[in-house]
C-alpha positions as CSV (number, residue, x, y, z in Angstrom):
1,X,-167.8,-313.5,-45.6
2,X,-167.4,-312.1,-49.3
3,X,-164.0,-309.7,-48.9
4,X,-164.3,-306.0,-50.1
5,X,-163.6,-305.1,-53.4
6,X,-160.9,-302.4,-54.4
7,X,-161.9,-299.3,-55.0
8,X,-162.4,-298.0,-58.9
9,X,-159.3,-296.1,-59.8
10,X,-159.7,-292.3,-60.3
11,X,-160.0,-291.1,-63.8
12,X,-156.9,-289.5,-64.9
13,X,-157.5,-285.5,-66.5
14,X,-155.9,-284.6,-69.9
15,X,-154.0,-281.8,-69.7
16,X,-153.7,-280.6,-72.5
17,X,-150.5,-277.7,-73.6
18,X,-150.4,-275.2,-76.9
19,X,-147.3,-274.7,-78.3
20,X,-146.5,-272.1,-80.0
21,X,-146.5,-273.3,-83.7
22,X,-143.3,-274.0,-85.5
23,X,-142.9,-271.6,-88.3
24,X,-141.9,-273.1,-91.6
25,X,-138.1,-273.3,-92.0
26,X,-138.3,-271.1,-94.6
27,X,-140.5,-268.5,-93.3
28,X,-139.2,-265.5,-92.7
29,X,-138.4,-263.8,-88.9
30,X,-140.8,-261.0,-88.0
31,X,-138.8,-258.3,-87.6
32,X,-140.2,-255.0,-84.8
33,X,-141.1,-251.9,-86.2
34,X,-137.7,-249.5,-85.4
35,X,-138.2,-247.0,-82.7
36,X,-137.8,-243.4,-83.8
37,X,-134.4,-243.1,-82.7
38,X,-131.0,-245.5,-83.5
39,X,-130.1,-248.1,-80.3
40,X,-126.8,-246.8,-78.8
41,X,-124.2,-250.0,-77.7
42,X,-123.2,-249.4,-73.6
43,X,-119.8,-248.6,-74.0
44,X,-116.6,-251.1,-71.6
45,X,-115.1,-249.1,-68.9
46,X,-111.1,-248.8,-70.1
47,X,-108.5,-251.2,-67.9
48,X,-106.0,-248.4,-66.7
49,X,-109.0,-247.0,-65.0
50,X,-109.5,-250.6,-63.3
51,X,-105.7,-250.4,-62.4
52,X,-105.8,-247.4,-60.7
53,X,-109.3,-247.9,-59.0
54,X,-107.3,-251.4,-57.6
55,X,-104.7,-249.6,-56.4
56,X,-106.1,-247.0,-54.4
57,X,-108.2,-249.9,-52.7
58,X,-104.8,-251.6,-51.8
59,X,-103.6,-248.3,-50.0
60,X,-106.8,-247.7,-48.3
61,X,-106.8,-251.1,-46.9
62,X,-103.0,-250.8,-46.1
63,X,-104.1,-247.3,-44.4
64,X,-106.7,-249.3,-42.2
65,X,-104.7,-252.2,-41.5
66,X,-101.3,-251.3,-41.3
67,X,-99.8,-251.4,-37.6
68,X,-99.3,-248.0,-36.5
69,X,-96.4,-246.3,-34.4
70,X,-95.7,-243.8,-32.2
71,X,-94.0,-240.4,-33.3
72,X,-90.3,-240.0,-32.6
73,X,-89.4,-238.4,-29.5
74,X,-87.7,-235.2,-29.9
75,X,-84.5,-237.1,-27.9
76,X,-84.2,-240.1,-30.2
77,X,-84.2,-237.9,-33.2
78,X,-81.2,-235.9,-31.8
79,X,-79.4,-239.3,-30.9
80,X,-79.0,-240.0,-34.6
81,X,-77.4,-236.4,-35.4
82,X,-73.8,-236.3,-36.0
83,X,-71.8,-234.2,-33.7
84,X,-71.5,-231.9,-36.6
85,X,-75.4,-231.6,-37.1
86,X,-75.8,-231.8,-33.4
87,X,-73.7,-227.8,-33.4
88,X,-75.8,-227.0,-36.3
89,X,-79.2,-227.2,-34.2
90,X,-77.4,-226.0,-31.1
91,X,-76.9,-222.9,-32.6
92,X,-80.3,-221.3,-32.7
93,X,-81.0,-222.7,-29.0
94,X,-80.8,-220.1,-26.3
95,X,-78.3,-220.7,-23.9
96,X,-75.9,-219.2,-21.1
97,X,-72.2,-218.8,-20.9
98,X,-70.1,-219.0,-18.1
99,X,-66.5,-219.1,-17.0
100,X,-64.3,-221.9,-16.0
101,X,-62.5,-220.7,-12.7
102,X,-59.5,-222.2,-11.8
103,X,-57.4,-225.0,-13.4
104,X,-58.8,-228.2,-13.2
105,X,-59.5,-231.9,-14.5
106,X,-62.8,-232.8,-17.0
107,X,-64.0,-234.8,-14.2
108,X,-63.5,-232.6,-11.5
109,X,-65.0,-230.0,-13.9
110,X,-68.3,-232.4,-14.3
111,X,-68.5,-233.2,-10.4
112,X,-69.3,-229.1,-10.1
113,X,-72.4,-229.3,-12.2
114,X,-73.4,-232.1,-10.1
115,X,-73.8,-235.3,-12.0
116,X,-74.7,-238.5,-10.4
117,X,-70.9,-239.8,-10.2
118,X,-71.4,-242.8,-12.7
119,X,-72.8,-240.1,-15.2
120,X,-69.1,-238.4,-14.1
121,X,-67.3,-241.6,-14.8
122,X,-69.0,-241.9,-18.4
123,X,-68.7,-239.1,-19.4
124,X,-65.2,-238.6,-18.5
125,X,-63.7,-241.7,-20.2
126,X,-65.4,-240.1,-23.3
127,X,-63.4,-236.9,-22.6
128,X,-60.3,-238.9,-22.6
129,X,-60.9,-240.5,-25.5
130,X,-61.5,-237.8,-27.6
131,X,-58.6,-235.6,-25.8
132,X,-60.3,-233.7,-23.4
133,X,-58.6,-234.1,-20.1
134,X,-58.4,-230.6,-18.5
135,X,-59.8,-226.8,-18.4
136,X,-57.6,-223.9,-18.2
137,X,-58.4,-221.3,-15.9
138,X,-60.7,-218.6,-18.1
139,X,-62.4,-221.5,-20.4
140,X,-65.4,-220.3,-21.4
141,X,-68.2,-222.6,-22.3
142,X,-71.9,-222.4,-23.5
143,X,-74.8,-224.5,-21.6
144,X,-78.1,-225.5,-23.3
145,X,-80.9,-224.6,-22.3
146,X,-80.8,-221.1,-20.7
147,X,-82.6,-221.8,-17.9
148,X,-80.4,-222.2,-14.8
149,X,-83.5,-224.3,-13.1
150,X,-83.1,-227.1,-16.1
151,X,-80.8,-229.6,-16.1
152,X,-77.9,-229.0,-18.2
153,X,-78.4,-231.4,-21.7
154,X,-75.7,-230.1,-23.7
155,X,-72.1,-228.2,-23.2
156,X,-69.9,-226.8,-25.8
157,X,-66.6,-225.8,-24.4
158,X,-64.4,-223.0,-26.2
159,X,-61.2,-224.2,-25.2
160,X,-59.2,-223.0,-28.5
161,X,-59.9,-220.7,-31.1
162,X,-59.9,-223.5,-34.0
163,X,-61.5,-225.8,-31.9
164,X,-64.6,-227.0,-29.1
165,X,-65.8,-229.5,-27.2
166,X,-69.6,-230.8,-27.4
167,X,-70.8,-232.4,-24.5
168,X,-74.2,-234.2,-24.9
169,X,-75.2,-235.3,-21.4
170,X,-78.8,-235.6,-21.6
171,X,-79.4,-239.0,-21.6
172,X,-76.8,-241.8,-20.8
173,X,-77.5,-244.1,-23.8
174,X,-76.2,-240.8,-25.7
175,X,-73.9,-239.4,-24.1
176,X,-71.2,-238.3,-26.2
177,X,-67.8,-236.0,-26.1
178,X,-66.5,-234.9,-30.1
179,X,-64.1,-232.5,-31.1
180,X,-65.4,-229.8,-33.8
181,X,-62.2,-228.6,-35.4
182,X,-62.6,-225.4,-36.9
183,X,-61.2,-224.5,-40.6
184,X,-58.1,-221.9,-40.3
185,X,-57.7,-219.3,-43.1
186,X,-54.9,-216.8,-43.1
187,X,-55.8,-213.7,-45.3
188,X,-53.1,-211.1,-46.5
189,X,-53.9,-207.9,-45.5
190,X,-52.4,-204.3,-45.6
191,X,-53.1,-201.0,-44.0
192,X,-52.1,-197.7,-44.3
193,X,-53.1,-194.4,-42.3
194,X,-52.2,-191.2,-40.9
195,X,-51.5,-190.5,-37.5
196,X,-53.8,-187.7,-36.4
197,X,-52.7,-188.0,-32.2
198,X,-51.4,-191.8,-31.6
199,X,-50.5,-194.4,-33.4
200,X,-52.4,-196.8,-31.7
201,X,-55.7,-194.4,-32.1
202,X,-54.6,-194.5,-35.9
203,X,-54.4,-198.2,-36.4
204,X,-57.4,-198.7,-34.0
205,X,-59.6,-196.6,-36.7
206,X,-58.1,-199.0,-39.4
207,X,-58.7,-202.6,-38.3
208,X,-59.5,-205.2,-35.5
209,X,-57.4,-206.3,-33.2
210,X,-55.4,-203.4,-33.1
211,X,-53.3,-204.1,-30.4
212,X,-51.7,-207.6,-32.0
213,X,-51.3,-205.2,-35.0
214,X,-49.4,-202.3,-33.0
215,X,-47.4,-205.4,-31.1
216,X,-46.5,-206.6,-34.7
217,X,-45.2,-203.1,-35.3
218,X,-43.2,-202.1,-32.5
219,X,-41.5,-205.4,-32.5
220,X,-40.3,-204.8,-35.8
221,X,-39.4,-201.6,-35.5
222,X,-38.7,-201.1,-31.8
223,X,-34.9,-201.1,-32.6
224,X,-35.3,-197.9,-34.8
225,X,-38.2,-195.9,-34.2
226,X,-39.2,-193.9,-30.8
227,X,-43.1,-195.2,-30.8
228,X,-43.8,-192.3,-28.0
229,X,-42.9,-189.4,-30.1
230,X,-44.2,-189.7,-33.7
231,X,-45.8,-186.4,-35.0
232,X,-49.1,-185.8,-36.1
233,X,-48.8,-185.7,-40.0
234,X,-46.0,-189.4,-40.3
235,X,-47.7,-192.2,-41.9
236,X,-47.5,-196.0,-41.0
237,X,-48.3,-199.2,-43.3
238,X,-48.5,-202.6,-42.1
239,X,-48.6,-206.0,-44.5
240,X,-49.4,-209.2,-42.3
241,X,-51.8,-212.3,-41.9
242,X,-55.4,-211.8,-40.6
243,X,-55.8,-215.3,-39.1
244,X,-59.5,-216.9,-38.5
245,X,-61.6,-220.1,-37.3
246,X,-64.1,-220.6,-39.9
247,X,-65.8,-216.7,-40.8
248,X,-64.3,-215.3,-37.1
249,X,-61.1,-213.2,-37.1
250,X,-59.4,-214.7,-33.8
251,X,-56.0,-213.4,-34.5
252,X,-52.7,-212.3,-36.8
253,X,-50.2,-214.3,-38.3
254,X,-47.1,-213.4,-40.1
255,X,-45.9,-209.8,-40.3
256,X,-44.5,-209.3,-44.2
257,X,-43.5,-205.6,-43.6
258,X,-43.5,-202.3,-41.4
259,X,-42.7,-198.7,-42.4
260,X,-43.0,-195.7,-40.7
261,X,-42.5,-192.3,-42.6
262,X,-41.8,-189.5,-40.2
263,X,-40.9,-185.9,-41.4
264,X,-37.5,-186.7,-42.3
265,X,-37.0,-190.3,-42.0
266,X,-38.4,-193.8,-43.5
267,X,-37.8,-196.9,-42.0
268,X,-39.4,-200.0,-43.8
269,X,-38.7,-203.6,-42.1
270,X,-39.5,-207.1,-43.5
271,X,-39.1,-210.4,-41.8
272,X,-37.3,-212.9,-43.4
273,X,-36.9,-216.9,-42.1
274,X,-33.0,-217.5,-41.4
275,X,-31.7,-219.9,-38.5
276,X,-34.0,-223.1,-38.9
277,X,-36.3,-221.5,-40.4
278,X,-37.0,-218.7,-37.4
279,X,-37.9,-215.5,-38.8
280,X,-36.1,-212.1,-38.1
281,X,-36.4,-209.0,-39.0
282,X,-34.5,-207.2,-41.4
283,X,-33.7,-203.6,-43.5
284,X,-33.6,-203.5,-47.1
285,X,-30.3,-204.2,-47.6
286,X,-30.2,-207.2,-45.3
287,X,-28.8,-205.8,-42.3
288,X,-30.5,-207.4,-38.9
289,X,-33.0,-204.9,-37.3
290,X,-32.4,-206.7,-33.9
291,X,-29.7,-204.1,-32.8
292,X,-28.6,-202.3,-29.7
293,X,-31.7,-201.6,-27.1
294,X,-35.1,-201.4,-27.1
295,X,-36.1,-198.1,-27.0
296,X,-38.8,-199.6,-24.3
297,X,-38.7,-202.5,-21.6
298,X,-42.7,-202.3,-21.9
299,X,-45.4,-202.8,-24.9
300,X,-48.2,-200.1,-24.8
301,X,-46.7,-198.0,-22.3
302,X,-46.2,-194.4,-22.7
303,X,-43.0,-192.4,-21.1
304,X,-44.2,-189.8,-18.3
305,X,-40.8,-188.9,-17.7
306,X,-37.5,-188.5,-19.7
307,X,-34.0,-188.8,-18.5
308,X,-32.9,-185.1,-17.3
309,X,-34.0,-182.6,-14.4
310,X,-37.1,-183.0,-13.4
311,X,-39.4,-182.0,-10.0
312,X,-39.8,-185.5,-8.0
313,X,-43.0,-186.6,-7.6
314,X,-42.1,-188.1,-3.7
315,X,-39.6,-186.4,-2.4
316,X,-40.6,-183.0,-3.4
317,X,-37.3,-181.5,-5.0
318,X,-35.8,-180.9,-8.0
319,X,-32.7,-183.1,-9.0
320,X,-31.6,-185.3,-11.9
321,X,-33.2,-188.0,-13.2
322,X,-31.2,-190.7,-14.5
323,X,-33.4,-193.0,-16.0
324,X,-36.6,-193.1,-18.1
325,X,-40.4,-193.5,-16.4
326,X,-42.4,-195.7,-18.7
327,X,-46.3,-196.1,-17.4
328,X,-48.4,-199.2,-17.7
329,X,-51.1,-201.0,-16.8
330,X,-49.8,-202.8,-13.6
331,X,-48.9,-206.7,-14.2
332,X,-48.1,-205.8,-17.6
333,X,-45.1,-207.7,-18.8
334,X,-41.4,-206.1,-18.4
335,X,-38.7,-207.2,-20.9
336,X,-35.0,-206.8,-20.9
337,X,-34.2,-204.3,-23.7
338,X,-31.0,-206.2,-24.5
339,X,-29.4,-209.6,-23.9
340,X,-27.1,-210.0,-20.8
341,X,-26.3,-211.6,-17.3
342,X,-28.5,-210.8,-14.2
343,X,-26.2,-209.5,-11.6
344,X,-29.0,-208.6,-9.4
345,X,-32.8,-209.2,-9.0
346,X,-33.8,-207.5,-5.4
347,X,-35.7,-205.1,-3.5
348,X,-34.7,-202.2,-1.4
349,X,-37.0,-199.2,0.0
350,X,-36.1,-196.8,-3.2
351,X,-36.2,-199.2,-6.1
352,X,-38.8,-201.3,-5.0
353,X,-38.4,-204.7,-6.3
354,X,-35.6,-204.1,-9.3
355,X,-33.7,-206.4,-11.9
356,X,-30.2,-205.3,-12.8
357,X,-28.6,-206.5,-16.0
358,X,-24.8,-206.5,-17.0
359,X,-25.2,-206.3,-21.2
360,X,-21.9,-206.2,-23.8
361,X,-19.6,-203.0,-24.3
362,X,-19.9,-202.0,-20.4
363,X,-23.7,-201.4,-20.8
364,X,-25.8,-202.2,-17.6
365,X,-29.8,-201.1,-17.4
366,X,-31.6,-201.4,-13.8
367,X,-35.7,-202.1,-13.9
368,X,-37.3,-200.5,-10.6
369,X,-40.5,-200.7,-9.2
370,X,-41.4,-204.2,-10.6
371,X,-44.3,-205.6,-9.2
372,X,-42.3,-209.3,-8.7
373,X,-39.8,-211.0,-10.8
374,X,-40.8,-213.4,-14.0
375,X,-40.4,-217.4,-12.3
376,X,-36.1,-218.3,-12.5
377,X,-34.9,-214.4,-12.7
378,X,-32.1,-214.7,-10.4
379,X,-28.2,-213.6,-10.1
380,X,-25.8,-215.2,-13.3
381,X,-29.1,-216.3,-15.5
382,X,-28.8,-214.8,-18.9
383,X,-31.4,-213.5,-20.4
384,X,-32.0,-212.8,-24.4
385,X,-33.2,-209.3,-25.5
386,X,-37.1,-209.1,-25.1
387,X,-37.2,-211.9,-22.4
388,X,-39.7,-211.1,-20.2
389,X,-38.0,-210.1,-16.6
390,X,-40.7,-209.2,-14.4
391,X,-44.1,-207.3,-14.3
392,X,-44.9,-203.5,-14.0
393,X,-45.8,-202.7,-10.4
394,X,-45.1,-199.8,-7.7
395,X,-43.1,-200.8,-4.9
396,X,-40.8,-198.6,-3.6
397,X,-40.9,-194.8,-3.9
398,X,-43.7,-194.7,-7.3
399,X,-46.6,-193.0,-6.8
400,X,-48.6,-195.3,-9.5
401,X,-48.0,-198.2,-11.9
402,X,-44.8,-197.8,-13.7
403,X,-41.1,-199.4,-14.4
404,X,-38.3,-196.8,-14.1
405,X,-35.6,-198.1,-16.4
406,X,-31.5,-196.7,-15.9
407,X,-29.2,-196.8,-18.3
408,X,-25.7,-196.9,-17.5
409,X,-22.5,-197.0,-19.8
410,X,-18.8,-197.3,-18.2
411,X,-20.7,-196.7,-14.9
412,X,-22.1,-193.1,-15.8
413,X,-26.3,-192.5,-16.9
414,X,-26.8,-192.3,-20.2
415,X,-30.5,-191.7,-22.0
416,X,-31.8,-194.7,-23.6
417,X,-34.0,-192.7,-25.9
418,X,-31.3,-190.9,-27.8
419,X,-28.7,-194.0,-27.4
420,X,-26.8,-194.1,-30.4
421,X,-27.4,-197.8,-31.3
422,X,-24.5,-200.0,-32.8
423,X,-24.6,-201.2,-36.2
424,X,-26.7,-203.9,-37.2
425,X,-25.0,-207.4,-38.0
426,X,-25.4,-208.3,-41.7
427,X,-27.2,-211.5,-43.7
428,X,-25.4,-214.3,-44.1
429,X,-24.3,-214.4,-47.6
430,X,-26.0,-217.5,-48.5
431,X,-29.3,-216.1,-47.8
432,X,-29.2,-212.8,-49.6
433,X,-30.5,-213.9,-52.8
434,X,-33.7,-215.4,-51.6
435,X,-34.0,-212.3,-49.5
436,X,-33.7,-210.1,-52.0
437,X,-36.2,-211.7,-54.0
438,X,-39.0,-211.8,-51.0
439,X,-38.0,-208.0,-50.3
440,X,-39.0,-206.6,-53.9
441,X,-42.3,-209.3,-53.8
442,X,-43.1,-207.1,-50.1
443,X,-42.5,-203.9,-52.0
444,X,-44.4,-204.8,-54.7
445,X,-47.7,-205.3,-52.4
446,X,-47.0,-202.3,-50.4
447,X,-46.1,-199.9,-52.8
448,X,-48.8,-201.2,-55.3
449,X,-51.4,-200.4,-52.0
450,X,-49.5,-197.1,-51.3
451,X,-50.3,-195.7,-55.5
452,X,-53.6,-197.4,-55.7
453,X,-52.9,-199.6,-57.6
């Protein structure tokens, strides 16, 4: 068997490619017709713009990305404050005030509002430590909120004019007790004025508390001057201290000097620093005003009846009075008009409860009607003149509030109001100089307000 021959092979096609014909190498490059207008090169976009386009990326991506958080509460803000910023924002929240009754501890204090008692041991161990360990009775304080059906968050307590106590007790990871002390400023003043009916009415028209002013005064000049019968028409001036806490006026301070012109008399007073450094009060040529009696055993009482014959108001008869009525608010203080020895404090259906005192040169003066006897008033205690002695009542035969006060000399009565007082004690010599000095500073200011000048 012959074996099969291959097969042909397949004739292969010619492809055949035209290539663009080479120019000459030095033929020249065909150059296009120009357009009608000039080609304009795209201008590179600057790399500050790059910057800034980079940037704003970044803080859109950080925007996106970043992890957020949740707002502050309100609470943890105020955790951060200082007691001082604390008052700041207190001060525009409503709030209530109330009155402390009764003295009493911080802790019993806190028991009353009725907080859980370790919220009462917390807070009390913060009162110690900042020095807050009792209320007196009267203490006012503030409570934030208002709303009596809240709980209370925050106390300020106004125990002292130049300084209070902030209380936070909302939340016991803050709870915090801090002082706020109070910056005192003492500002020279001076006042002058006309009586028109009283002096107090005339000093009242002229200032603010114008009872610590008219106390100022009749200390001073209580030795010299009969406060219960100056004229319409004499003149007063006052130069003293206004004392206050920050911008409040909470008090006075120092008395500089006093004068009271009345239709035929002056009498100026200054105060002067002496014995350890005490000051006293003194006349222009260095004499001691503390002299004699006190023409009153009372401050802001009024006389409603003289020592002479008079109609009695109980027993409904005319007969001598031997002593001098002085009305006042009942409970007001009652002071010994000079020093001396108590030979009697007592009570008997007349007086009432009465004081008796035994003072130099065979001078005794009897208190009736005293509503009860200052604490330690008792037989042989000596008393200094103005030491309080008792309190203004009506016991006995007194038909209102009012001390009855007897002056006796050698055993007979004798009227306190035209007393002819002994004369005053005069400066130590050493003294005098400096005196002298402060005087004429004192007139300077007053007589400097009195021109105009």
């Amino acid at each position: 068997m012959n074996p099969t021959p291959p097969p042909s092979p397949t004739p292969r096609r010619k492809i055949e490619i035209n290539l663009p014909k080479t120019p000459p190498v030095d033929a020249q490059p065909v150059v296009p017709a120009a357009k009608d207008h000039a080609h304009k090169p795209k201008k590179a976009v600057p790399v500050w713009l790059w910057g800034v386009l980079g940037g704003l990326i970044v803080l859109i991506g950080a925007w996106f990305w970043w992890p957020r958080t949740a707002p502050a509460d309100p609470a943890q803000r105020q955790a951060s404050l200082s007691p001082r910023q604390l008052d700041e924002r207190l001060r525009n929240m409503p709030h209530r005030d109330e009155v402390n009754h009764g003295k009493k501890s911080f802790q019993v204090f806190l028991r009353e509002l009725k907080l859980s008692h370790a919220d009462v041991m917390s807070l009390d161990n913060l009162g110690k430590t900042a020095g807050l360990e009792w209320l007196r009775e009267g203490t006012q304080y503030s409570c934030y909120p208002a709303d009596e059906s809240e709980p209370i968050r925050f106390l300020k307590l106004h125990l002292d004019p130049f300084y209070d106590y902030l209380v936070r007790m909302d939340r016991p990871d803050s709870f915090m007790v801090a002082r706020l002390d109070k910056v005192e400023k003492r500002v020279p003043k001076v006042i002058t004025g006309l009586i028109d009916s009283t002096l107090f009415a005339a000093i009242t028209a002229k200032v603010r508390l114008a009872d610590r002013v008219l106390y100022l005064m009749e200390e001073a000049l209580a030795y010299k001057v009969d406060f219960y019968h100056l004229d319409p028409g004499d003149k007063f001036k006052i130069y003293y201290e206004e004392v206050y806490a920050d911008s409040t006026l909470v008090g006075v301070g120092r008395l500089y000097g006093v004068e009271i012109r009345t239709q035929d008399k002056n009498y100026r007073i200054y105060t002067f620093p002496v014995q350890q450094g005490k000051l006293d009060f003194f006349d222009a040529e260095g004499k001691k005003a503390r002299a004699g009696f006190l023409k009153s055993p009372v401050t802001y009482g009024r006389v409603t009846s003289r020592f002479g014959m008079r109609f009695h108001p109980v027993d409904q008869e005319f007969r001598l009075h031997k002593g001098t009525d002085f009305a006042a608010s009942e409970g007001s203080p009652v002071v010994a008009v000079a020093a001396g020895e108590i030979l009697e404090a007592s009570q008997t259906e007349h007086n009432g409860n009465y004081v008796k005192i035994q003072h130099a040169d065979g001078f005794t003066t009897q208190y009736l009607h005293l509503q009860n006897f200052e604490e330690g008033i008792k037989r042989g205690v000596q008393v200094q003149q103005g030491q309080r002695i008792g309190y203004v009542g009506k016991t006995g035969k007194a038909t209102g509030p009012h001390v009855c006060l007897h002056l006796r000399q050698n055993g007979e009565p004798a009227d306190l109001l035209s007393l002819d007082i002994p004369v005053s004690e005069a400066m130590p010599a050493g003294y005098l100089p400096a005196f002298i000095a402060h005087r004429d500073s004192v007139n300077q200011v007053m007589d400097g307000v009195l021109s105009g000048r």
